[in-house]
Z-matrix of the N, CA and C atoms (Angstrom, degrees):
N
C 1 1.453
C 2 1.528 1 109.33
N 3 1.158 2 116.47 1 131.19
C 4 1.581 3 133.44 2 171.85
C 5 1.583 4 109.06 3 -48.73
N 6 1.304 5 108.85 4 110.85
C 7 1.706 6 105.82 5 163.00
C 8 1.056 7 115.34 6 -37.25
N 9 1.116 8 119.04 7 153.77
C 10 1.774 9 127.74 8 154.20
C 11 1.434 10 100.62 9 -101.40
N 12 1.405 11 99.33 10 125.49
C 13 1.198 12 138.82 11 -159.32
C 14 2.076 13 107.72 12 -129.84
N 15 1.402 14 118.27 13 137.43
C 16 1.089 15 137.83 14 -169.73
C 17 2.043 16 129.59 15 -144.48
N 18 1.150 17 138.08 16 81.71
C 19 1.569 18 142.37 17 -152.02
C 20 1.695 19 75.50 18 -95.13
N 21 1.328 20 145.88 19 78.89
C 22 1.687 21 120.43 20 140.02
C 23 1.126 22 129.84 21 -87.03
N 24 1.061 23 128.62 22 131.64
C 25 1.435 24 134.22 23 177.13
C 26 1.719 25 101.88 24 -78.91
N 27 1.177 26 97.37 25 172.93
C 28 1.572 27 113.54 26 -172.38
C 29 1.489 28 117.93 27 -14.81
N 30 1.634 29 87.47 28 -83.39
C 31 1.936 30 107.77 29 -169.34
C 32 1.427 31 97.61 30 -56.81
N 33 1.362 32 124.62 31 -43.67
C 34 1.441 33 118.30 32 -166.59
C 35 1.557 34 112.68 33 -75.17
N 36 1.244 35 128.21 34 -23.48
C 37 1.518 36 141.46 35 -168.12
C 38 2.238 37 91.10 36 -68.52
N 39 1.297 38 101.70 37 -52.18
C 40 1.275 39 94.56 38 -166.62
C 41 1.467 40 123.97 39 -79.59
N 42 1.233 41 108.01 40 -26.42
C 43 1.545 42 122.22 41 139.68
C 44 1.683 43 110.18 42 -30.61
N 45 1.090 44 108.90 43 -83.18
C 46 1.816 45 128.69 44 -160.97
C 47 2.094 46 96.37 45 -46.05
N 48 1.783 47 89.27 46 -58.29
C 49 1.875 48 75.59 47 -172.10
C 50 1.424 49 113.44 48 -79.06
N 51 1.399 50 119.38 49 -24.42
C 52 1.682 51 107.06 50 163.41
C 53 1.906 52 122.01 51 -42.57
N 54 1.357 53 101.94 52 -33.28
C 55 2.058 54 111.89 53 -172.38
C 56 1.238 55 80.76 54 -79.67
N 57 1.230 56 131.09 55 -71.48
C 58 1.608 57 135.41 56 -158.71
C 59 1.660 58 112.46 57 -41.75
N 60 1.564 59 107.58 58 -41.48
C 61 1.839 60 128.13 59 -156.86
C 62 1.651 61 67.32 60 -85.28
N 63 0.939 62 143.63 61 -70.77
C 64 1.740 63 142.46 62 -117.58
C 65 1.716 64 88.45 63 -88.61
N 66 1.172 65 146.21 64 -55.50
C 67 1.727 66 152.17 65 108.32
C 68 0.886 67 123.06 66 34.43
N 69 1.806 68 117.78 67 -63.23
C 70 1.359 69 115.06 68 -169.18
C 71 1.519 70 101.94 69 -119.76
N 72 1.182 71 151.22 70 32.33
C 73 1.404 72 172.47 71 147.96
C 74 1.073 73 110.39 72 -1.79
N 75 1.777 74 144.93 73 111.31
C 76 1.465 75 114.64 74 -15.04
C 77 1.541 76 123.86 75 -84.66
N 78 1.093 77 96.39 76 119.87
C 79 1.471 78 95.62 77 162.60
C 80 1.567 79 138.41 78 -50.29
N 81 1.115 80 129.68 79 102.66
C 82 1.526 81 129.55 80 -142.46
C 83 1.644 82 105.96 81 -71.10
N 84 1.422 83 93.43 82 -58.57
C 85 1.803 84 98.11 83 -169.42
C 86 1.751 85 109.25 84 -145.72
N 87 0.905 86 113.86 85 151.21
C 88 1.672 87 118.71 86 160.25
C 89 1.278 88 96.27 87 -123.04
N 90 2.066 89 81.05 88 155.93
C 91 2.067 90 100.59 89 -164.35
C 92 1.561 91 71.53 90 -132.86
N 93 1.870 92 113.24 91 121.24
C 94 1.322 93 123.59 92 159.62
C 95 1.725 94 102.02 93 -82.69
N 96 1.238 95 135.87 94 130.10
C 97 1.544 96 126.29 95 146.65
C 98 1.385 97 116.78 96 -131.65
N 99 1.307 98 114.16 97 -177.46
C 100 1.458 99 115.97 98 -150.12
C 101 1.482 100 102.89 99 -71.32
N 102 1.070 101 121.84 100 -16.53
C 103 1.627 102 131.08 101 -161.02
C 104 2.064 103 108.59 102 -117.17
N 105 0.870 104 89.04 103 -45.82
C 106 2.048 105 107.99 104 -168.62
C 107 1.530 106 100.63 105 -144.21
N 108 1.745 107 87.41 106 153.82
C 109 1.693 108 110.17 107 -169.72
C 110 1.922 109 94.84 108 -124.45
N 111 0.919 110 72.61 109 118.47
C 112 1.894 111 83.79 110 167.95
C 113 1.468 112 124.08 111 -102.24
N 114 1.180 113 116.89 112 111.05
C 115 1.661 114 110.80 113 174.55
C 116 1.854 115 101.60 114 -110.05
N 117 1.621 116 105.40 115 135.14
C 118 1.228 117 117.46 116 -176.03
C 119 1.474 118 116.83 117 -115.88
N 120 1.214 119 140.05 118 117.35
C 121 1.699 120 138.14 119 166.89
C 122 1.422 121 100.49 120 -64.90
N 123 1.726 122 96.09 121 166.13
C 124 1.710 123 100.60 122 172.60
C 125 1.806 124 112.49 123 -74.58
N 126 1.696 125 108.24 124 -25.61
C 127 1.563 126 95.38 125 160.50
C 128 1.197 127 130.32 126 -63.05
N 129 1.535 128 149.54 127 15.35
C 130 1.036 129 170.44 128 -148.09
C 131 1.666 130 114.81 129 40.82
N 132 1.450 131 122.92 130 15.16
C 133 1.414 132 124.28 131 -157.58
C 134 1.760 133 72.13 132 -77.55
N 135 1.287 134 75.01 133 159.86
C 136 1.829 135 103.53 134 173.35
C 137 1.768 136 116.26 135 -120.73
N 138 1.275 137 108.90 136 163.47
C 139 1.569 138 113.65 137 134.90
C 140 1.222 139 116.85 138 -171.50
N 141 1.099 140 86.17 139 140.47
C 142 2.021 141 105.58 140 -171.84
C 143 1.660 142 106.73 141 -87.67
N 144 1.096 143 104.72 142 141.86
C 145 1.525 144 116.55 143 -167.44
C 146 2.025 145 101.22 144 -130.47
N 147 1.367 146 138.78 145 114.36
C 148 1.225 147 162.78 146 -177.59
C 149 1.499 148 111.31 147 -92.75
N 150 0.956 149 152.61 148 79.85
C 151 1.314 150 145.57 149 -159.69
C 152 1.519 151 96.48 150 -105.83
N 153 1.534 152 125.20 151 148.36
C 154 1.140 153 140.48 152 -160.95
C 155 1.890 154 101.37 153 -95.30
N 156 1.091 155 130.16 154 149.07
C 157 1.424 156 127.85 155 -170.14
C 158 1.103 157 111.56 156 89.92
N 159 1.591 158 146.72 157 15.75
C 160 1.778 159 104.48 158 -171.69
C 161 1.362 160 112.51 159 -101.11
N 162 1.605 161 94.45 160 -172.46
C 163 1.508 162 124.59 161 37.55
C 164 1.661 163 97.64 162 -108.70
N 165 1.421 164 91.37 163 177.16
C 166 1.415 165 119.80 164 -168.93
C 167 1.816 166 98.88 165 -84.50
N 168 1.042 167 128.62 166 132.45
C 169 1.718 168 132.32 167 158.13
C 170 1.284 169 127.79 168 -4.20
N 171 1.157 170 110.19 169 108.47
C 172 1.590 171 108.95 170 -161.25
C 173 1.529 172 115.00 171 -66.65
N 174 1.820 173 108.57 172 -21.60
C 175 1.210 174 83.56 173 168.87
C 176 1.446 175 126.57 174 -104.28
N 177 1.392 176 115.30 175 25.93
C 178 1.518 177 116.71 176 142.13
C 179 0.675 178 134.85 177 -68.88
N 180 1.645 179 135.70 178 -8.84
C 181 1.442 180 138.94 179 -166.40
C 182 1.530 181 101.67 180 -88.43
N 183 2.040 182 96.71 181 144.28
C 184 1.201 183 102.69 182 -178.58
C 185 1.583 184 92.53 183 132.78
N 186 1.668 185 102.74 184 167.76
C 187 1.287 186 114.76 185 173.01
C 188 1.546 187 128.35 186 -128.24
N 189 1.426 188 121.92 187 137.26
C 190 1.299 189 119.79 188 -142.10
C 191 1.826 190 97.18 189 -152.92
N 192 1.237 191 114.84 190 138.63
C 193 1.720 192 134.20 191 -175.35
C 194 1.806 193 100.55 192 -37.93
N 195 1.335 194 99.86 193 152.47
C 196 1.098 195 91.65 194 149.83
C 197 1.596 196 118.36 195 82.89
N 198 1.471 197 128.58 196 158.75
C 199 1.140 198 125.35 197 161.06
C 200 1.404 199 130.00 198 -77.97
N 201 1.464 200 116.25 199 130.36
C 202 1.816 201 99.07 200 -161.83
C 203 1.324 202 102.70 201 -164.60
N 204 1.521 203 127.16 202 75.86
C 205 1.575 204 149.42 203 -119.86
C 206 1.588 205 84.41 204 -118.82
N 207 2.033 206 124.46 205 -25.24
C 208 1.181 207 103.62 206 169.25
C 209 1.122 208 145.32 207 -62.33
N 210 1.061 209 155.29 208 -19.86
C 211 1.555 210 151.98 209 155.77
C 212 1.690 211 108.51 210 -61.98
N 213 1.106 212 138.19 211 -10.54
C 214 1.308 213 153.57 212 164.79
C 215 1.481 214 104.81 213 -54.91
N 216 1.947 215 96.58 214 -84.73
C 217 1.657 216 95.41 215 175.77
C 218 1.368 217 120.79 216 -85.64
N 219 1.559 218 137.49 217 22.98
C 220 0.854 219 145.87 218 170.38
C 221 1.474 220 99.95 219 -69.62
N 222 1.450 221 126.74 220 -61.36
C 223 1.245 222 142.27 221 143.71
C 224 0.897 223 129.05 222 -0.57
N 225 1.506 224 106.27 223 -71.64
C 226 2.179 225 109.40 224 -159.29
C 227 1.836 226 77.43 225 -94.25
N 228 1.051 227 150.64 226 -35.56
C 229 1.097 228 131.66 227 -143.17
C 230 2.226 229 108.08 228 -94.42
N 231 1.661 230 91.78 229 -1.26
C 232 1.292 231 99.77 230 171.58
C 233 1.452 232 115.93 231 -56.65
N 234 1.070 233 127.60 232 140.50
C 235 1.619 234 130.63 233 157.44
C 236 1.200 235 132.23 234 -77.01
N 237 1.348 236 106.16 235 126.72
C 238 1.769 237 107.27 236 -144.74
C 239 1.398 238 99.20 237 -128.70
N 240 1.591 239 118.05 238 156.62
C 241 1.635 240 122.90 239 -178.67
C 242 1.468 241 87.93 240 -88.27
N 243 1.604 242 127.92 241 137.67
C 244 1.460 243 105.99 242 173.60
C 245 1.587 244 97.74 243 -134.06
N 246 1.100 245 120.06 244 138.32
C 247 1.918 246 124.07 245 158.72
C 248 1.428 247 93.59 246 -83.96
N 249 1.907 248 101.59 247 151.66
C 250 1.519 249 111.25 248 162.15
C 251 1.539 250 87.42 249 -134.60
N 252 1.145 251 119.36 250 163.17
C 253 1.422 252 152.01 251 159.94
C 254 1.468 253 142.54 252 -105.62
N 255 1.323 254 132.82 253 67.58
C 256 1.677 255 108.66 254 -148.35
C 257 1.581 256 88.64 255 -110.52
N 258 1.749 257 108.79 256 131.68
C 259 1.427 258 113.95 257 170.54
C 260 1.028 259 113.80 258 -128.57
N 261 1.367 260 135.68 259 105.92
C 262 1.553 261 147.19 260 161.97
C 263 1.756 262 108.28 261 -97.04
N 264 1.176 263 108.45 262 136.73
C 265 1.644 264 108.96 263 177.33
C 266 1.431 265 113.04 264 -69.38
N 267 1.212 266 97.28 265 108.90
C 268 1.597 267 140.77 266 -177.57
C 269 1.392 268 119.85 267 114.59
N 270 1.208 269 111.84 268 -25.68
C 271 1.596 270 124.77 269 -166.47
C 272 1.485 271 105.00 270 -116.86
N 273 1.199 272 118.51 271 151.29
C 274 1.285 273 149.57 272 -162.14
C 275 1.693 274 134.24 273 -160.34
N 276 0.926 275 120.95 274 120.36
C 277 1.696 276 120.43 275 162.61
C 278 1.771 277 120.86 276 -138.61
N 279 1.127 278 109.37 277 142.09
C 280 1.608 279 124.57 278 170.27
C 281 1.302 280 125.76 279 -134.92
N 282 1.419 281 120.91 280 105.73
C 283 1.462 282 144.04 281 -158.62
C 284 1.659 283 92.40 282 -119.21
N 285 1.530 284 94.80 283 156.54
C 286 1.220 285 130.40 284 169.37
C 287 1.518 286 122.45 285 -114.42
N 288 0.965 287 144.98 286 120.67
C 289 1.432 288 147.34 287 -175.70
C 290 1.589 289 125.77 288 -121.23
N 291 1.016 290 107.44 289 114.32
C 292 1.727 291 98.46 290 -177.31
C 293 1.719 292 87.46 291 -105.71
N 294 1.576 293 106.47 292 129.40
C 295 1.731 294 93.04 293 -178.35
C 296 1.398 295 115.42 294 52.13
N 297 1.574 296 114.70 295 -151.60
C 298 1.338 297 108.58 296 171.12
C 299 1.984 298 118.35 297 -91.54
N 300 1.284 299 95.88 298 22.78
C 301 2.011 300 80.96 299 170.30
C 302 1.409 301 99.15 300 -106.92
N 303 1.566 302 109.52 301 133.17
C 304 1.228 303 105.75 302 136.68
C 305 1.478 304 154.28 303 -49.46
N 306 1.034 305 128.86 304 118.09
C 307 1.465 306 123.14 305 -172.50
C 308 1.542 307 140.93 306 -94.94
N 309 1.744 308 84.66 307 -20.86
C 310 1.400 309 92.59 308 -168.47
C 311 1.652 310 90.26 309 -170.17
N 312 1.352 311 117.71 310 127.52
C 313 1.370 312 109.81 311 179.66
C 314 1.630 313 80.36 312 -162.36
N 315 1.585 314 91.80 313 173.65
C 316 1.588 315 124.13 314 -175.81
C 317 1.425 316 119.09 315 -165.21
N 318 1.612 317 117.91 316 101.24
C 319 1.428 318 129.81 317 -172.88
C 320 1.563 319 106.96 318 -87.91
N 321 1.301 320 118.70 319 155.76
C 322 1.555 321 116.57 320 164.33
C 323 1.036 322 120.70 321 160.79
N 324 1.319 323 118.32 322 173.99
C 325 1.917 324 111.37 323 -140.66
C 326 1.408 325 102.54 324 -152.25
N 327 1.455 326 120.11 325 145.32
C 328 1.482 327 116.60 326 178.51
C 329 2.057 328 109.14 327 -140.95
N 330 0.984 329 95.47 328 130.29
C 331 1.608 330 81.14 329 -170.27
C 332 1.770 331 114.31 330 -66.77
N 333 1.424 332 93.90 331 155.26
C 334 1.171 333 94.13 332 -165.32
C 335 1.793 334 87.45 333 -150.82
N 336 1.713 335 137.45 334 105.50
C 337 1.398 336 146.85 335 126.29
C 338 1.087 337 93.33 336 28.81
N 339 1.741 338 129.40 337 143.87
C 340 1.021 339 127.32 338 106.73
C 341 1.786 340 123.61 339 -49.82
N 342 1.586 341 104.60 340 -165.72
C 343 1.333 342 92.34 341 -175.59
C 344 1.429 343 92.96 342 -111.95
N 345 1.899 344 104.78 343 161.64
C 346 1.353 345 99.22 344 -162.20
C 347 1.775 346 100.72 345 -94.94
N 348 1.378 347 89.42 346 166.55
C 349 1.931 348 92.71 347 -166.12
C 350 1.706 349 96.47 348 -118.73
N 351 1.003 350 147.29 349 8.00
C 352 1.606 351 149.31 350 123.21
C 353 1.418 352 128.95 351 -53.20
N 354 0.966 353 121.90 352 157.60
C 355 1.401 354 131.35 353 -161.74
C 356 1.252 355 120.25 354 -138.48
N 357 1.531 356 152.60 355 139.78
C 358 1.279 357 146.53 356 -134.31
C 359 1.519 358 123.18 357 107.14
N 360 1.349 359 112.42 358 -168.57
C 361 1.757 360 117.97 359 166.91
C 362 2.091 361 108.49 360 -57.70
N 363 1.277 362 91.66 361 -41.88
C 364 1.475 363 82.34 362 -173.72
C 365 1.216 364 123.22 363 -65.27
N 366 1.390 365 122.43 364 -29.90
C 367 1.410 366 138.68 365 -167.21
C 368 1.708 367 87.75 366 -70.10
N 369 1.239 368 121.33 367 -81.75
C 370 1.707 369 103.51 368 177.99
C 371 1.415 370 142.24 369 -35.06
N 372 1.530 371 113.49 370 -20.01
C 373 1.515 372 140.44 371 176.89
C 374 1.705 373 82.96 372 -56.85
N 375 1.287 374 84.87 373 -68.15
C 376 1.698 375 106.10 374 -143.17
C 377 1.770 376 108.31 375 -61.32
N 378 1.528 377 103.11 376 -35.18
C 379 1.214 378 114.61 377 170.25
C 380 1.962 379 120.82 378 -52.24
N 381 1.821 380 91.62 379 -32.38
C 382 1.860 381 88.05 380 -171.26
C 383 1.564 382 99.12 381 -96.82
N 384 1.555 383 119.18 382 1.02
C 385 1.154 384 122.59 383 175.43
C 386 1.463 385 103.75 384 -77.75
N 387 1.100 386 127.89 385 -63.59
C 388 1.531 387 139.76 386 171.97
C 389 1.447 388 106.71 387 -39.15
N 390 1.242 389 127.80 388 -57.18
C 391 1.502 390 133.55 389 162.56
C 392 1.358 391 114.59 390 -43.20
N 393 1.300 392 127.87 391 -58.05
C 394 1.366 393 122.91 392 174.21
C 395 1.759 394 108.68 393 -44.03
N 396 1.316 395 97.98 394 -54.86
C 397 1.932 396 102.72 395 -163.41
C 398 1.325 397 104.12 396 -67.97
N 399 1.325 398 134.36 397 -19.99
C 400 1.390 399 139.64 398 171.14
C 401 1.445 400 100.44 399 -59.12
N 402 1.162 401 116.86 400 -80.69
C 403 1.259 402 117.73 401 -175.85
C 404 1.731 403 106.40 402 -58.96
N 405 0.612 404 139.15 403 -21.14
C 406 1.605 405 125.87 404 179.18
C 407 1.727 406 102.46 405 -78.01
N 408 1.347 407 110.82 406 -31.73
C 409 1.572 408 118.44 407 -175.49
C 410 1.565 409 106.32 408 -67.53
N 411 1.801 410 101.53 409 -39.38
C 412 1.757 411 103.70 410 -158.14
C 413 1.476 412 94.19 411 -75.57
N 414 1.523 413 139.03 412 -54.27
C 415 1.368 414 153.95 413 161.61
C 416 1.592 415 108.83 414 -25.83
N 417 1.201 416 120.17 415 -27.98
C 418 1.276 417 131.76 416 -177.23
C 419 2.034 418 109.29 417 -83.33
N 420 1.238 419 93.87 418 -35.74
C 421 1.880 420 116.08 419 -168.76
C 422 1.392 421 84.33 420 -95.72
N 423 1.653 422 138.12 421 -41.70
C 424 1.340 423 110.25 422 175.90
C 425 1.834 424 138.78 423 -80.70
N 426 1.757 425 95.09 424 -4.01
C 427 0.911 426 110.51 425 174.26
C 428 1.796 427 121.72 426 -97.12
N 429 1.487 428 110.10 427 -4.66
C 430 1.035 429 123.64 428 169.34
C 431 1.802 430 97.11 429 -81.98
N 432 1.134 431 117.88 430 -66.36
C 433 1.586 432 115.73 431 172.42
C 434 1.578 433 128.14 432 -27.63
N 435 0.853 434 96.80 433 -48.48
C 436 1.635 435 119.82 434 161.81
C 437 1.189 436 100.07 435 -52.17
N 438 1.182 437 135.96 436 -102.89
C 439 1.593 438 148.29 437 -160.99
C 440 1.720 439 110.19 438 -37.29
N 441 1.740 440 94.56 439 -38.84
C 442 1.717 441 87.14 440 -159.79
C 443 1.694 442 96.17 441 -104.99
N 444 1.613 443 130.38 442 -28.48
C 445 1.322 444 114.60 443 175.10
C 446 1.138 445 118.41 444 -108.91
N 447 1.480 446 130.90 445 -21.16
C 448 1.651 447 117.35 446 173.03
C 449 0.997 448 129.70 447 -63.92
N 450 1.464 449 128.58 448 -1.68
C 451 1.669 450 139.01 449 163.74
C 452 1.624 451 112.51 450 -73.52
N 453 1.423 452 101.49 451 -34.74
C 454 1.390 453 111.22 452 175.11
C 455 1.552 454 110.86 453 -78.84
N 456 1.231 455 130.96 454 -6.45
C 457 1.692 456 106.07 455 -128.44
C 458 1.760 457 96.45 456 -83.63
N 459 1.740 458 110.10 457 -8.84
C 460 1.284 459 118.14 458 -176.59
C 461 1.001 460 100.86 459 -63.18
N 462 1.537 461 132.96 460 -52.48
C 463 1.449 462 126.16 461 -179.15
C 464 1.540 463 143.20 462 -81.66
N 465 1.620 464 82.63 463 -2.54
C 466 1.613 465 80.16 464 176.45
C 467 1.398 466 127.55 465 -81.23
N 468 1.197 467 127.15 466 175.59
C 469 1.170 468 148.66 467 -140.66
C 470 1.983 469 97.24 468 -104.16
N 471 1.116 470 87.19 469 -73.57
C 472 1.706 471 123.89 470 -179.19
C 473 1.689 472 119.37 471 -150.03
N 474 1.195 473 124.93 472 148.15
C 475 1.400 474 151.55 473 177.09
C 476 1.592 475 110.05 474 -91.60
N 477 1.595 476 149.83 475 61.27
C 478 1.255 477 126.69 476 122.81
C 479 1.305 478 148.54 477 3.15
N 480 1.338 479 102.91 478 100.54
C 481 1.964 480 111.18 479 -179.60
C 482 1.676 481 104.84 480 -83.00
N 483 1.224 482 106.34 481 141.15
C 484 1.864 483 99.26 482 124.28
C 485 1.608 484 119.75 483 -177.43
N 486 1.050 485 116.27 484 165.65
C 487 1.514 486 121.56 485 -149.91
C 488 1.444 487 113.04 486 115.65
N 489 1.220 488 116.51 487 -171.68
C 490 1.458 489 140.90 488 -145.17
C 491 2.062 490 82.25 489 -73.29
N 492 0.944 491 107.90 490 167.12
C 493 1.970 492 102.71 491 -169.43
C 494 1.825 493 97.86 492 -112.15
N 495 1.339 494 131.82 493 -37.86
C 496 1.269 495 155.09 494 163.14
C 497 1.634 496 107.85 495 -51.38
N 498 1.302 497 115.44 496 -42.13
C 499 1.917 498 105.51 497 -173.07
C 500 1.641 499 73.81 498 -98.19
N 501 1.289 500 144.00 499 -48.94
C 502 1.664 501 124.09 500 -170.11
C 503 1.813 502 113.55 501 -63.09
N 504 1.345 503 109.70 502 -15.11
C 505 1.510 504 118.63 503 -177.72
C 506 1.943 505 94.35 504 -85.17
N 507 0.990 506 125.74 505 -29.38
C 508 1.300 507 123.44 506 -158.58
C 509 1.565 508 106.88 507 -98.44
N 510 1.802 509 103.44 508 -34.80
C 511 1.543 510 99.22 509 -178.71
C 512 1.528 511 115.02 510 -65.53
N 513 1.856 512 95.10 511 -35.96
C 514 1.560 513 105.00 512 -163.61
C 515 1.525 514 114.17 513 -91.45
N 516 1.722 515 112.13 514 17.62
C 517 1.319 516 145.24 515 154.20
C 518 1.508 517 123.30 516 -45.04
N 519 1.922 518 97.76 517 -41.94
C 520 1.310 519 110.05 518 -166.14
C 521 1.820 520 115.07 519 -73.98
N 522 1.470 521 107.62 520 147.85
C 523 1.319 522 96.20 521 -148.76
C 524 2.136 523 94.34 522 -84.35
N 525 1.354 524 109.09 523 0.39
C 526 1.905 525 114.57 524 156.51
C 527 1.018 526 105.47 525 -38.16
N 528 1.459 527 112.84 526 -62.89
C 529 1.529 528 117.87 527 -151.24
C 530 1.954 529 113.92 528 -94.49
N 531 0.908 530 95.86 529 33.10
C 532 1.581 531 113.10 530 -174.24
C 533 1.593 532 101.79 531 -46.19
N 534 1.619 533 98.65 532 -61.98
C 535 1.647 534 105.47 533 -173.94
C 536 1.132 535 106.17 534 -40.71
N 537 1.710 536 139.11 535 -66.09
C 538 0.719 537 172.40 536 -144.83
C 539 1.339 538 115.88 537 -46.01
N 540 1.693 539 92.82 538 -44.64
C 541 2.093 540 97.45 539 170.44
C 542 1.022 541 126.15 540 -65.67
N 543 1.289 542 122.99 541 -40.79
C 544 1.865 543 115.75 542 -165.06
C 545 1.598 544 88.07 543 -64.07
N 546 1.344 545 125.65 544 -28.69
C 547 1.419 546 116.86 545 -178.16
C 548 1.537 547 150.64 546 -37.95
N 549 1.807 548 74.04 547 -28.12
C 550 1.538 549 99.88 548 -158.17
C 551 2.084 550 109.51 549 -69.34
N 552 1.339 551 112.61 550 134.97
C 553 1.721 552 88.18 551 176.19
C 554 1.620 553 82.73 552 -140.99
N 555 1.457 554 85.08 553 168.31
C 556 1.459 555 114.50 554 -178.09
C 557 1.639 556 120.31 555 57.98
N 558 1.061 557 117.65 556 -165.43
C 559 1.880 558 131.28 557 -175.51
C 560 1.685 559 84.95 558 -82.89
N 561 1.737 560 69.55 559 163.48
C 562 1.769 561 96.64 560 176.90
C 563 1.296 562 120.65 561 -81.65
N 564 0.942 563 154.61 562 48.99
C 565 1.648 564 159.01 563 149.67
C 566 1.197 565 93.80 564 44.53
N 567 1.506 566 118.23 565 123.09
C 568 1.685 567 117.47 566 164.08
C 569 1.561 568 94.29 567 -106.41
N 570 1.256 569 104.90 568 114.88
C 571 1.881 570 135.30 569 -173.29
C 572 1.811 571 102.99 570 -126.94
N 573 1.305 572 109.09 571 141.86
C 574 1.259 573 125.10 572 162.31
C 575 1.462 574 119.91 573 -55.00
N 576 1.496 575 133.59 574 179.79
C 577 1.155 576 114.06 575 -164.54
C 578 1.869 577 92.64 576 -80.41
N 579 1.244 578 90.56 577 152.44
C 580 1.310 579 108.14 578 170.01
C 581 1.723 580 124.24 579 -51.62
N 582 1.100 581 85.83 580 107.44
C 583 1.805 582 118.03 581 161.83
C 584 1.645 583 139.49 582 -126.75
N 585 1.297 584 101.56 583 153.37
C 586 1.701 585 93.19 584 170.02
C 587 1.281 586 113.40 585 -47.35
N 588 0.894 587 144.92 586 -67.43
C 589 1.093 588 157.08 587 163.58
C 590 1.252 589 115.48 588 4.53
N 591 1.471 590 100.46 589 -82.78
C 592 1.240 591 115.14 590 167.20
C 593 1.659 592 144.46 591 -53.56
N 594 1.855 593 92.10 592 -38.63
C 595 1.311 594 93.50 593 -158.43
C 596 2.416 595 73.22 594 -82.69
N 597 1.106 596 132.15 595 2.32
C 598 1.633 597 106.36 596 178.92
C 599 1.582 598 108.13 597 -93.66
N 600 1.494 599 106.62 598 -5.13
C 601 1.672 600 120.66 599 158.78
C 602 1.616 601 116.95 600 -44.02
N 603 1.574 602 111.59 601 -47.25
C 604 1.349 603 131.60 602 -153.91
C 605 1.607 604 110.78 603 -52.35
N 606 1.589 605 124.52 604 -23.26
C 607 1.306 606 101.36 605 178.86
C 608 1.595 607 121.70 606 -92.77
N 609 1.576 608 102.20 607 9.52
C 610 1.913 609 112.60 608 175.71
C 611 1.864 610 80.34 609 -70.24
N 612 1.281 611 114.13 610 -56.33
C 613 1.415 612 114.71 611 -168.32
C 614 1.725 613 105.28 612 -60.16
N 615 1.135 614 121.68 613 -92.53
C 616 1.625 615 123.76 614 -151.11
C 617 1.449 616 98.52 615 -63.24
N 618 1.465 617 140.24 616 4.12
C 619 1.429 618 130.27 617 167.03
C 620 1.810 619 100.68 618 -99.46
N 621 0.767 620 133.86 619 -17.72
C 622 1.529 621 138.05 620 165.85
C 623 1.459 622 126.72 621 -28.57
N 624 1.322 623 147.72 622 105.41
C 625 1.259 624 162.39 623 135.23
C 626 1.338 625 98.08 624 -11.59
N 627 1.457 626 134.33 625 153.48
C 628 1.399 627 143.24 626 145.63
C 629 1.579 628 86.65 627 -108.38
N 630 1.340 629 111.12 628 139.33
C 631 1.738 630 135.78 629 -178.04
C 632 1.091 631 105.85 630 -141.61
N 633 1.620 632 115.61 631 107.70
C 634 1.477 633 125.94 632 -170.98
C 635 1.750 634 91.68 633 -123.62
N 636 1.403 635 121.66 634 111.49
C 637 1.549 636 127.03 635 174.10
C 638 1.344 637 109.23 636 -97.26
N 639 1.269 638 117.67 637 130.68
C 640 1.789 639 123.77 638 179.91
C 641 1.601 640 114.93 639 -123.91
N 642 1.175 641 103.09 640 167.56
C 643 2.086 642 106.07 641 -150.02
C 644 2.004 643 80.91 642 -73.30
N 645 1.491 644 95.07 643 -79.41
C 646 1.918 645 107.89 644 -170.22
C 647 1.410 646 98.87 645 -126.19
N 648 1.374 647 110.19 646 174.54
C 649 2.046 648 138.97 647 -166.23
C 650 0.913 649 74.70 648 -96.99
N 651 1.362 650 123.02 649 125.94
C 652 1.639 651 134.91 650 163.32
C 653 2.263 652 100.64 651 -76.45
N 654 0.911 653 69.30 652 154.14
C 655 1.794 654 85.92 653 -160.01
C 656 1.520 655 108.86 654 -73.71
């Protein structure tokens, strides 16, 4: 059976456990920890709450009566310096975010072949041709990285992925962007090819809760 599974961002997170708290009535206890927030009813239903950034405030940690969802969104609802990264082969973007404005970003695109579906001398031509433009595209996304987040990387908060995980493993390979790794938090964002558009979408995404709700505490 398919988990139940939940991405809310801020406003929507406090919405979701208020229906859920109001639902499962009384709520017995919440468990703050450095990583995940647990809220428990007296029927033993659960739900685990993942908040993006941690850990969470050390002196929230711990478990305490009752429903008590503040130190949760105290959390996600902080305002944060954030880098994003989006690498799709050919396409690329790197934004800066204080909260939700962008500040500083840079989109852009380099062609790059599909792959060829014939077979013969040409199919190998075409294959180291495609190889070349890959790498001329990824060199292109690491030199945008460079320019637009390693000036920042002192201040940021956290580093945001998304795109293909293999051209983001290879850009953020480059030995420029060194700072850049310990940066990195959370999963890789599966995003369309990189656009403005898109990449000013990114804080519904990298401010997002994972909310996993379960029936009872297995014994």
């Amino acid at each position: 059976m398919t988990e139940e599974r939940y991405d809310l961002p801020p406003a929507r997170l406090e919405r979701w456990l208020d229906r859920w708290a109001s639902g499962h009535e009384p709520v017995a206890w919440t468990s703050v920890g450095e990583r995940d927030v647990a809220f428990v009813a007296v029927g033993a239903e659960r739900v685990v709450c993942e908040p993006p950034f941690p850990p969470l405030a050390a002196e929230a940690l711990g478990d305490r009566a009752g429903f008590d969802p503040g130190p949760l969104l105290d959390h996600v609802r902080r305002e944060r310096t954030v880098g994003v990264l989006l690498v799709r082969l050919g396409g690329y973007a790197a934004g800066v975010f204080v909260g939700d404005d962008l500040v500083e970003s840079k989109v852009g695109s380099r062609l790059v072949h599909g792959r060829h579906k014939k077979g013969g001398s040409s199919s190998g031509r075409f294959a180291r041709r495609r190889a070349g433009q890959a790498r001329v595209a990824l060199q292109s996304a690491a030199d945008v990285a460079e320019r637009v987040l390693v000036p920042w990387a002192g201040r940021l908060d956290g580093l945001a992925l998304g795109g293909d995980k293999s051209a983001l493993d290879e850009v953020l390979g480059d030995k420029r962007l060194e700072a850049l790794r310990p940066l990195v938090t959370g999963r890789v964002h599966d995003v369309p090819d990189p656009r403005q558009h898109v990449l000013r979408a990114m804080p519904e995404r990298f401010t997002a809760t994972l909310v996993r709700p379960f029936g009872t505490i297995s014994p």
